[in-house]
C-alpha positions as CSV (number, residue, x, y, z in Angstrom):
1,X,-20.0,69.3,-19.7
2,X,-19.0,67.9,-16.6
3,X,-21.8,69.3,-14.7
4,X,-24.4,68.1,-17.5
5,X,-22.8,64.9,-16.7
6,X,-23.9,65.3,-12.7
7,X,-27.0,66.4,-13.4
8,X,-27.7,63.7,-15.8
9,X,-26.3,61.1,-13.2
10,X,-28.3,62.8,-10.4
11,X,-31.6,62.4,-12.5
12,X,-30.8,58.9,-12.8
13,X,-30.3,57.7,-9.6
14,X,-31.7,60.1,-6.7
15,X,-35.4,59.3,-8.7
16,X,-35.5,56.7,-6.8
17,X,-34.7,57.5,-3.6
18,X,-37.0,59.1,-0.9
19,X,-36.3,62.3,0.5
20,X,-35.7,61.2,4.4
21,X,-33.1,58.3,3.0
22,X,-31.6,60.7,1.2
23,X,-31.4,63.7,4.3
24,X,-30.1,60.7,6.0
25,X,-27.2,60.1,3.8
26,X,-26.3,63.9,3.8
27,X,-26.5,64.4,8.0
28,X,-24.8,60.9,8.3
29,X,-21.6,61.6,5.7
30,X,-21.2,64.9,7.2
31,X,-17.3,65.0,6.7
32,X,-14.9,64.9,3.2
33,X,-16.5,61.7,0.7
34,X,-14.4,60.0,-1.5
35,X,-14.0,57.0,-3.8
36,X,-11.9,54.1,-2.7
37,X,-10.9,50.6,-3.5
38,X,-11.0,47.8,-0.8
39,X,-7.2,46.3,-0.8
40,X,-8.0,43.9,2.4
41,X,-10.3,42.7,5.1
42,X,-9.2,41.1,8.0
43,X,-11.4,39.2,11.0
44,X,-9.9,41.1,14.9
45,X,-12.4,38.5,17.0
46,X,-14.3,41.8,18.6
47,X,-17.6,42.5,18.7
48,X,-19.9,45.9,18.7
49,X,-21.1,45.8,22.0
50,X,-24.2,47.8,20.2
51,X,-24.9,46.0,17.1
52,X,-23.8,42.7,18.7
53,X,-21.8,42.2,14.7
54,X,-18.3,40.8,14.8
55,X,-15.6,44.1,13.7
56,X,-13.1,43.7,10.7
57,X,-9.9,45.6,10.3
58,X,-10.3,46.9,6.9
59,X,-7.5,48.4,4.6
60,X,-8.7,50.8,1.6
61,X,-6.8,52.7,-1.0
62,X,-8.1,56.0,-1.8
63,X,-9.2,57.0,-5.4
64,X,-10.6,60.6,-5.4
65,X,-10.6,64.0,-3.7
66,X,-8.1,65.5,-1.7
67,X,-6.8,62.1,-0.3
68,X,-6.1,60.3,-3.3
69,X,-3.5,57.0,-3.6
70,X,-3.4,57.6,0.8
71,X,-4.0,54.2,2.1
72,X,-6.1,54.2,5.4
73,X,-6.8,50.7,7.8
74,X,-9.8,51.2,10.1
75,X,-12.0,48.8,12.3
76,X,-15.2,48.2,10.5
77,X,-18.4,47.9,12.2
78,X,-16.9,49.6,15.0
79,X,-19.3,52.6,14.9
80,X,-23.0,52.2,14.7
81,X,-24.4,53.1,11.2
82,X,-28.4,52.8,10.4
83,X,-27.7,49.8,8.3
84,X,-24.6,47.7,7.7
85,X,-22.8,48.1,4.1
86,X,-21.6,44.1,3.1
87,X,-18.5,43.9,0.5
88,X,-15.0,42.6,0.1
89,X,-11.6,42.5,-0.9
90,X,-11.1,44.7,-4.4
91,X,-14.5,46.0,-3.9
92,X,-15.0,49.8,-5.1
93,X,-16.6,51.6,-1.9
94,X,-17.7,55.1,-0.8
95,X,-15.8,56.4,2.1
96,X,-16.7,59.4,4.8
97,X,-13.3,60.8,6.3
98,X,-13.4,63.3,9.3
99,X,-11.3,64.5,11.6
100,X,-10.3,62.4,15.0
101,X,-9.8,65.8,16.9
102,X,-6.4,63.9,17.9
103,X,-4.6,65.0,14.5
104,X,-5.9,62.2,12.8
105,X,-8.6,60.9,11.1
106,X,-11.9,58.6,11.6
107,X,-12.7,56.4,8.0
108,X,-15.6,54.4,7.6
109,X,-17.2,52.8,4.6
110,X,-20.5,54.7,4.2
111,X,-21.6,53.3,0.3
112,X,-21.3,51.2,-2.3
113,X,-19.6,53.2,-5.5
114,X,-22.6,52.4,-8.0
115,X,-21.5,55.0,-10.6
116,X,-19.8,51.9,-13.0
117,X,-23.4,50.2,-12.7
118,X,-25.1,53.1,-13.3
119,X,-23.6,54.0,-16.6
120,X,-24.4,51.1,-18.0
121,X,-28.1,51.2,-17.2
122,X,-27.5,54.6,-19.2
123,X,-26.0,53.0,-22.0
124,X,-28.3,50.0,-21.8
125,X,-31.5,52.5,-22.2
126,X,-29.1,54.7,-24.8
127,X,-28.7,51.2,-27.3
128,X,-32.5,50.7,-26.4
129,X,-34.0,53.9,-27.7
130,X,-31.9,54.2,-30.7
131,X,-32.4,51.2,-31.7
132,X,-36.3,51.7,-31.7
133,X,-36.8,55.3,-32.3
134,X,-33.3,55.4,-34.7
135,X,-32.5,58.5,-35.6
136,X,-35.1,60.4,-33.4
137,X,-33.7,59.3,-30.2
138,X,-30.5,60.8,-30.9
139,X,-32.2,64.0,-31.5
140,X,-34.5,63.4,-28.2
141,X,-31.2,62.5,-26.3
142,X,-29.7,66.1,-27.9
143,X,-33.0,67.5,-27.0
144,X,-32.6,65.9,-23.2
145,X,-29.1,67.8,-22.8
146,X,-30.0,70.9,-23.3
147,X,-32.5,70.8,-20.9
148,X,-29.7,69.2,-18.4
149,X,-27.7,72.1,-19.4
150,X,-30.2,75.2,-19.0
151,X,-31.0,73.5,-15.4
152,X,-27.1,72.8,-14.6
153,X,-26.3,76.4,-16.0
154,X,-28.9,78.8,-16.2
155,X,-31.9,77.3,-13.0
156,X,-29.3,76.0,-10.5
157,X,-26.7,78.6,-10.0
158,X,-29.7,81.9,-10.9
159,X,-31.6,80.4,-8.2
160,X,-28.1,80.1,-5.5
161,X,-27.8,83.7,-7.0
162,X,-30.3,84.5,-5.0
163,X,-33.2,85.0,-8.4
164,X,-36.8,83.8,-7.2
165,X,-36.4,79.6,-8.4
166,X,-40.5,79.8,-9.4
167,X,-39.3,82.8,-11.9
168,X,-36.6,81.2,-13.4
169,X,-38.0,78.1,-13.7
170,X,-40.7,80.2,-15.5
171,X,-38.3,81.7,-17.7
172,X,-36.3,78.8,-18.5
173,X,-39.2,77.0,-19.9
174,X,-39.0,79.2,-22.7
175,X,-36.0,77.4,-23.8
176,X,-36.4,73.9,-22.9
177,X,-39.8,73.3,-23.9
178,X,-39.3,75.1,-28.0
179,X,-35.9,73.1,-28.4
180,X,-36.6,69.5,-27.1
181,X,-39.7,69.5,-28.8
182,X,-38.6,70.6,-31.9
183,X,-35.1,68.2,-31.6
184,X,-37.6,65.0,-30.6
185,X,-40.9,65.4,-33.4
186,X,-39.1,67.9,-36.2
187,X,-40.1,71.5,-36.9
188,X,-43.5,71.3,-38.3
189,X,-47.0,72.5,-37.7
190,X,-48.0,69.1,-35.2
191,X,-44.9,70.2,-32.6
192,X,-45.3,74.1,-32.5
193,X,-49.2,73.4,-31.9
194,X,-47.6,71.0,-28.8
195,X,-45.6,74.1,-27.7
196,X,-48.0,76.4,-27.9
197,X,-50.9,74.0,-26.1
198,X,-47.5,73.3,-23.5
199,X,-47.0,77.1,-22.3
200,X,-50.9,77.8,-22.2
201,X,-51.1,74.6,-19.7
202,X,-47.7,75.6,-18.0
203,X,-49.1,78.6,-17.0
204,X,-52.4,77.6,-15.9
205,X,-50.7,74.7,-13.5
206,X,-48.3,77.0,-12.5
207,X,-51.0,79.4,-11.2
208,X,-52.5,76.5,-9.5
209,X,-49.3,75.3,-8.0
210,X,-48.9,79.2,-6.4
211,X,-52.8,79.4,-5.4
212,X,-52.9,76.3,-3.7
213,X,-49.9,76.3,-1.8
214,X,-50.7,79.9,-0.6
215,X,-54.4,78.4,0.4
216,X,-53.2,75.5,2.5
217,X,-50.2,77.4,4.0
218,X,-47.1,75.5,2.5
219,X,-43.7,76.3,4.0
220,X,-41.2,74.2,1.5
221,X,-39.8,72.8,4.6
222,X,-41.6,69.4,4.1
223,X,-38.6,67.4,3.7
224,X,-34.8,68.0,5.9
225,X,-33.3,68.6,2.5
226,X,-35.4,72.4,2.0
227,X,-33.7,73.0,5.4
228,X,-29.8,72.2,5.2
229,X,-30.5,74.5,1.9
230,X,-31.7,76.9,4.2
231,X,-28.8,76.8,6.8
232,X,-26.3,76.6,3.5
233,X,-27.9,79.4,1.9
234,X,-29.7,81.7,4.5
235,X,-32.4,83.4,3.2
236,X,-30.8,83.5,-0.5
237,X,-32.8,80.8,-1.3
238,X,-36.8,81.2,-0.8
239,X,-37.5,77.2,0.2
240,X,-41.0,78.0,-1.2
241,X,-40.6,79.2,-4.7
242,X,-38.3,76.2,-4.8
243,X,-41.0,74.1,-4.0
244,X,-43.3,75.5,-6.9
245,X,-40.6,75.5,-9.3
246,X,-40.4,71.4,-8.6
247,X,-44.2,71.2,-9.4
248,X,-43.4,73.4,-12.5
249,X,-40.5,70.9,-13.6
250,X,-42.4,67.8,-13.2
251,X,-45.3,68.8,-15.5
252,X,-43.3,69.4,-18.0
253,X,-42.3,65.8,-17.6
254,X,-45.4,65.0,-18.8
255,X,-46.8,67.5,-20.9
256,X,-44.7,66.5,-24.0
257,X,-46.3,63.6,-24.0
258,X,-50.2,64.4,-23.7
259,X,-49.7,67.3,-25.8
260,X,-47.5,65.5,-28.8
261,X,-50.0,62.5,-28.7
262,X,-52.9,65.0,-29.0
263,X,-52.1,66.8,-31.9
264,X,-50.7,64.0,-33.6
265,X,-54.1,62.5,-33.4
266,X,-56.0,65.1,-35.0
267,X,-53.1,65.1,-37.8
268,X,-54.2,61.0,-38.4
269,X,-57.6,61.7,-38.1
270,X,-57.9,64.4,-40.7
271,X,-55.5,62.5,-42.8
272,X,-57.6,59.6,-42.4
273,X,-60.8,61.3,-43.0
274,X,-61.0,64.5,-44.7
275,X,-64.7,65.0,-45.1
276,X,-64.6,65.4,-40.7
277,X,-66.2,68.8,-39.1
278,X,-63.8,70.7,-37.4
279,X,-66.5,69.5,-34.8
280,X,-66.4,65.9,-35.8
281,X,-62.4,66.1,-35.3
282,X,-62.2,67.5,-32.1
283,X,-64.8,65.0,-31.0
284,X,-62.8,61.7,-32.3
285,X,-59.6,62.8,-30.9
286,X,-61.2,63.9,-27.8
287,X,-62.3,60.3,-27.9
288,X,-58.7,59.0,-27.5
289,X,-57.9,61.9,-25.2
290,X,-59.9,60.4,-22.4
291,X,-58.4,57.0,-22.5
292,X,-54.6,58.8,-22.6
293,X,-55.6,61.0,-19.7
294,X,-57.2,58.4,-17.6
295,X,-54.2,55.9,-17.9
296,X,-51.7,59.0,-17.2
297,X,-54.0,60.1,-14.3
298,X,-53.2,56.7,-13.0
299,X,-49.4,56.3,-13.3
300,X,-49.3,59.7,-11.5
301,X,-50.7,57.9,-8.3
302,X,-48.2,54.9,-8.7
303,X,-45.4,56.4,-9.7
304,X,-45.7,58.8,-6.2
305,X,-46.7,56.2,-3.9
306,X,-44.1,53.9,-5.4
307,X,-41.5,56.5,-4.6
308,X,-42.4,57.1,-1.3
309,X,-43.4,53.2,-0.6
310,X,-41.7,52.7,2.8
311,X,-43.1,56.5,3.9
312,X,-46.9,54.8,2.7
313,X,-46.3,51.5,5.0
314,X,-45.3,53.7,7.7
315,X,-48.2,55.8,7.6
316,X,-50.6,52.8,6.8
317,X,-48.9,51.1,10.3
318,X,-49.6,53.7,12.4
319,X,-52.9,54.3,15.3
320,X,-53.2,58.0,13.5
321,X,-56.3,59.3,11.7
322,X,-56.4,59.4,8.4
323,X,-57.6,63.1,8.1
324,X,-54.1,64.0,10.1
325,X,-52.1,62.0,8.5
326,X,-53.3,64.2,4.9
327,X,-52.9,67.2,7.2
328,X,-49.1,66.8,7.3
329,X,-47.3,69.1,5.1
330,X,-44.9,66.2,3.4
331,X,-48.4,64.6,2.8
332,X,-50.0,67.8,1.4
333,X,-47.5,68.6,-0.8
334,X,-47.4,65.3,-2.6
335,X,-51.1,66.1,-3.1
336,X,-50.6,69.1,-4.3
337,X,-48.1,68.3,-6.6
338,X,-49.7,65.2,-7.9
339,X,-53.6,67.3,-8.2
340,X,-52.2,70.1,-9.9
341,X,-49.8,68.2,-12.2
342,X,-52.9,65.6,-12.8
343,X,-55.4,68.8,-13.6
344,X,-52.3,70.1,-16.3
345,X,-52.5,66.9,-18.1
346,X,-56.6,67.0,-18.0
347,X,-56.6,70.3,-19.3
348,X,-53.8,70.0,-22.0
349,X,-56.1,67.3,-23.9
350,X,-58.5,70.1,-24.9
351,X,-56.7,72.3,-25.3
352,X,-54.4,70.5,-27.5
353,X,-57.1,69.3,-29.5
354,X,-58.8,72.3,-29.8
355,X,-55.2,74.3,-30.9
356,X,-55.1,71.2,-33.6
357,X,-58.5,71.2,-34.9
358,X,-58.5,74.9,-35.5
359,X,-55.1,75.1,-37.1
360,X,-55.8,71.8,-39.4
């Protein structure tokens, strides 16, 4: 449960973050990170002759790992960090604890602890949901852990195993995609039509993922997290099938939706109207299709180029042609990932539809 708990946490917050803050974070916190609690903060009168800030003596008690009630006091400020963490006496912090090479040990405050704030913005959307969708949220939320727990136990440690991450990924669809759809719209004709209309579109994108990435020469190695995996692991770990089992992962994000919507339209429709053609049906809810795909098709772009926002202004700043800067493989993959994901959710309406129309 624990590790459902991570990964739920991890979906939560590293969403948000870009890749190089978050390669960053990892090559800068390179020793043991722990928990602790700020007990006192005192002024020394010294300066960092670097970043010209005035250095604190701090004292911290810590709360986790193998360290846990040992009390440290350190000089903040004292070694130069990218950017300058600001809190205060009784203030829970992340700490990064390595060795001095003199028998001792260096201590430096390297994040806020954020995990209190974060589980209420869990809760928070938790009391929202069921409060709307009542009962079905629960079920959607049951629905949500299992697919936590077949990527926490089943895709995560198959793929360190060593097991291609594109085939398991593959495989493992055949569990999440039957049992959160049935747990989040009930077991009845509209949801298995959206499972079926799901795999068919799964497998299209991910043949698309695998041609594409072959055609334009994709390594995986776009961002510095594919290689620390790749001096972790060694070769256990092909960085590229990762890559396409991503891609596979975050069309499924989206694919409930379409494909749910879709059939549930034709289901109103013919309810609505029973004298319709079979031709007439797939027509009207084709109708609505178009609208859902085209304001999908949209958030796609802005949810990507909101991710990566800082990355975009960057690029937008710099003297560098455009056709190079969409030459760069952390540039291609993103439009890849977003095409191929974007052509899944095109194809999925008719497909859908036509699955529904026939079966009404």
């Amino acid at each position: 449960m624990k590790r459902i708990i991570a990964m739920l946490l991890i979906v939560v917050s590293v969403t948000f973050y870009s890749p190089s803050v978050l390669a960053q974070d990892q090559n800068r916190q390179s020793g043991s990170i722990a928990e602790a609690q700020v007990l006192s903060i005192q002024k020394t009168g010294k300066i960092n002759a670097q970043t010209k800030e005035k250095i604190t003596k701090v004292k911290i008690k810590i709360t986790s790992g193998k360290f846990a009630n040992k009390i440290f006091e350190f000089e903040d400020n004292a070694i130069a960090l990218p950017y300058h963490i600001k809190y205060g006496s009784g203030d829970r912090v992340i700490v990064t604890i390595s060795p001095n090479g003199r028998g001792g040990q260096t201590v430096y405050v390297s994040d806020y602890n954020r995990i209190p704030q974060i589980l209420a913005l869990f809760v928070l959307f938790f009391i929202v949901i069921v409060a709307i969708a009542k009962r079905q949220a629960v079920t959607s939320f049951i629905g949500m852990l299992i697919s936590l727990y077949v990527i926490a136990e089943i895709i995560i440690p198959s793929i360190i195993a060593g097991t291609n991450a594109f085939t398991i990924t593959m495989i493992a669809s055949l569990i999440i995609i039957p049992a959160t759809y049935y747990l989040s719209h009930g077991l009845n004709k509209k949801t298995t039509i959206a499972v079926v209309a799901t795999f068919i579109t799964l497998i299209i994108v991910a043949g698309l993922s695998y041609f594409f990435t072959d055609w334009m020469r994709l390594t995986g190695f776009e961002s510095e997290e594919a290689s620390f995996l790749q001096l972790s692991f060694g070769s256990s770990i092909n960085i590229l099938s990762l890559l396409l089992a991503g891609m596979l992962i975050g069309a499924l994000a989206v694919l409930d939706d379409i494909t749910i919507s879709q059939a549930s339209i034709v289901e109103s429709l013919r309810k609505s109207n029973d004298r319709l053609t079979k031709k007439q049906l797939y027509q009207h809810a084709m109708d609505v299709g178009r609208d859902h795909v085209a304001s999908l098709v949209n958030t796609f772009i802005l949810v990507y180029v909101g991710a990566s926002f800082p990355l975009v202004l960057l690029f937008y700043n710099t003297q560098t042609p455009l056709s190079l800067i969409m030459n760069q493989e952390i540039i291609a993959t993103e439009i890849v990932r977003t095409m191929v994901s974007s052509i899944g959710v095109v194809l999925a309406v008719p497909i859908t539809t036509y699955l529904a129309t026939v079966w009404e």
